[in-house]
C-alpha positions as CSV (number, residue, x, y, z in Angstrom):
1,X,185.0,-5.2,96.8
2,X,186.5,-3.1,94.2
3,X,189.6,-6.1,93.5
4,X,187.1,-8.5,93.8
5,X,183.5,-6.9,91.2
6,X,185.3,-4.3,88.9
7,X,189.5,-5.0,88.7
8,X,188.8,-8.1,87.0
9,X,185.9,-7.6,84.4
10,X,188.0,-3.8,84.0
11,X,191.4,-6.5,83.1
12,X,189.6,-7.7,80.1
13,X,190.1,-4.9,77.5
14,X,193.6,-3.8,78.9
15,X,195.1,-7.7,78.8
16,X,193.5,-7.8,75.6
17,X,195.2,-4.4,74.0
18,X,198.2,-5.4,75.6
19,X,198.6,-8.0,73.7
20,X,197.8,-6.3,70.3
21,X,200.5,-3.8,70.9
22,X,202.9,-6.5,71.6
23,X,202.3,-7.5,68.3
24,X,202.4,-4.1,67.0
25,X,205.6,-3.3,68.3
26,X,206.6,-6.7,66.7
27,X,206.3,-5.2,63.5
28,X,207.5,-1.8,64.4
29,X,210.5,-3.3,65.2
30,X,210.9,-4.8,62.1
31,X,210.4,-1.3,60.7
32,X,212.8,0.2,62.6
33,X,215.6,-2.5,61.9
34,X,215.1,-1.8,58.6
35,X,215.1,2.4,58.4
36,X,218.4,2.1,61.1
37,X,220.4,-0.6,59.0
38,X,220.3,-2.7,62.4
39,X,221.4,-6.9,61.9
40,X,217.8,-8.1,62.7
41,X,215.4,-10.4,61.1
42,X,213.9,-7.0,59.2
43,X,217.3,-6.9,57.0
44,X,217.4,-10.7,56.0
45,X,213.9,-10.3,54.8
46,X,214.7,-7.5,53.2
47,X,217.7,-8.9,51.5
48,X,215.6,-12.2,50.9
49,X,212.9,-10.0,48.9
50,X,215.8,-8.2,46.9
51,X,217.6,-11.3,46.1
52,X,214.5,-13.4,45.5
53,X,215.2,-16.0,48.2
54,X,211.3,-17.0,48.5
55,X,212.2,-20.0,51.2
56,X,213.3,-17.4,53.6
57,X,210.6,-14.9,52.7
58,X,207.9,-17.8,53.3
59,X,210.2,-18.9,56.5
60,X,210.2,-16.0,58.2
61,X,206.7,-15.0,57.1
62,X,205.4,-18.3,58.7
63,X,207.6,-17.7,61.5
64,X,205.9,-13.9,62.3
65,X,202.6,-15.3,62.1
66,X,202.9,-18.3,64.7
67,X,204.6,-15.8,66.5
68,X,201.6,-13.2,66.3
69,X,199.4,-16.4,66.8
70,X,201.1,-17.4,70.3
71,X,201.0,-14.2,71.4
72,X,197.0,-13.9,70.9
73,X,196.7,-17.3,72.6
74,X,198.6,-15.9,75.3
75,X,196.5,-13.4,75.8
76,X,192.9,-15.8,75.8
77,X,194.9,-18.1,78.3
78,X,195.4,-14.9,80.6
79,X,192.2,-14.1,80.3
80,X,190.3,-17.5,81.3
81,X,193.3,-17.3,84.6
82,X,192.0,-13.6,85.1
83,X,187.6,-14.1,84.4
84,X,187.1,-18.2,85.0
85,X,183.7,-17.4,83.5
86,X,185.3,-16.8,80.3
87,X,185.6,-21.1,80.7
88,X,182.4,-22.0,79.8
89,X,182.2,-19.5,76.3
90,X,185.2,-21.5,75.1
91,X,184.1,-24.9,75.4
């Protein structure tokens, strides 16, 4: 009864946080690469900003946010698998 009544509508807020801190530590990552001097896509968007290379700034800007954006579908696609109800409010 527990699984069944509480586990699932209890999933919702933790599958949804979940995925916000994956996106969080997307960008503390990014952080990180840059403070550490480690070969990541932080440095080459630093060294786009400081050479003025605004195709690769708008590259990997678009790149972050479909990534951000796949993630947050991700996360409605687990939930509709996890609450079926969740269906019908989509539509």
């Amino acid at each position: 009864m527990i699984t069944r009544h509480a586990l699932k509508p209890a999933l919702m807020p933790i599958i949804t946080m979940l995925g916000m801190t994956f996106a969080w530590l997307l960008g503390g990552a990014l952080i990180i690469e840059i403070i550490y001097g480690l070969p990541g896509i932080g440095n080459i968007i630093i060294k786009a900003v400081q050479m003025k290379d605004t195709p690769v700034i708008m590259a990997i800007t678009i790149f972050l946010a479909v990534l951000y954006k796949l993630i947050m579908l991700a996360v409605d696609i687990i939930q509709v698998v996890v609450d079926p109800r969740l269906k019908n409010r989509l539509g």
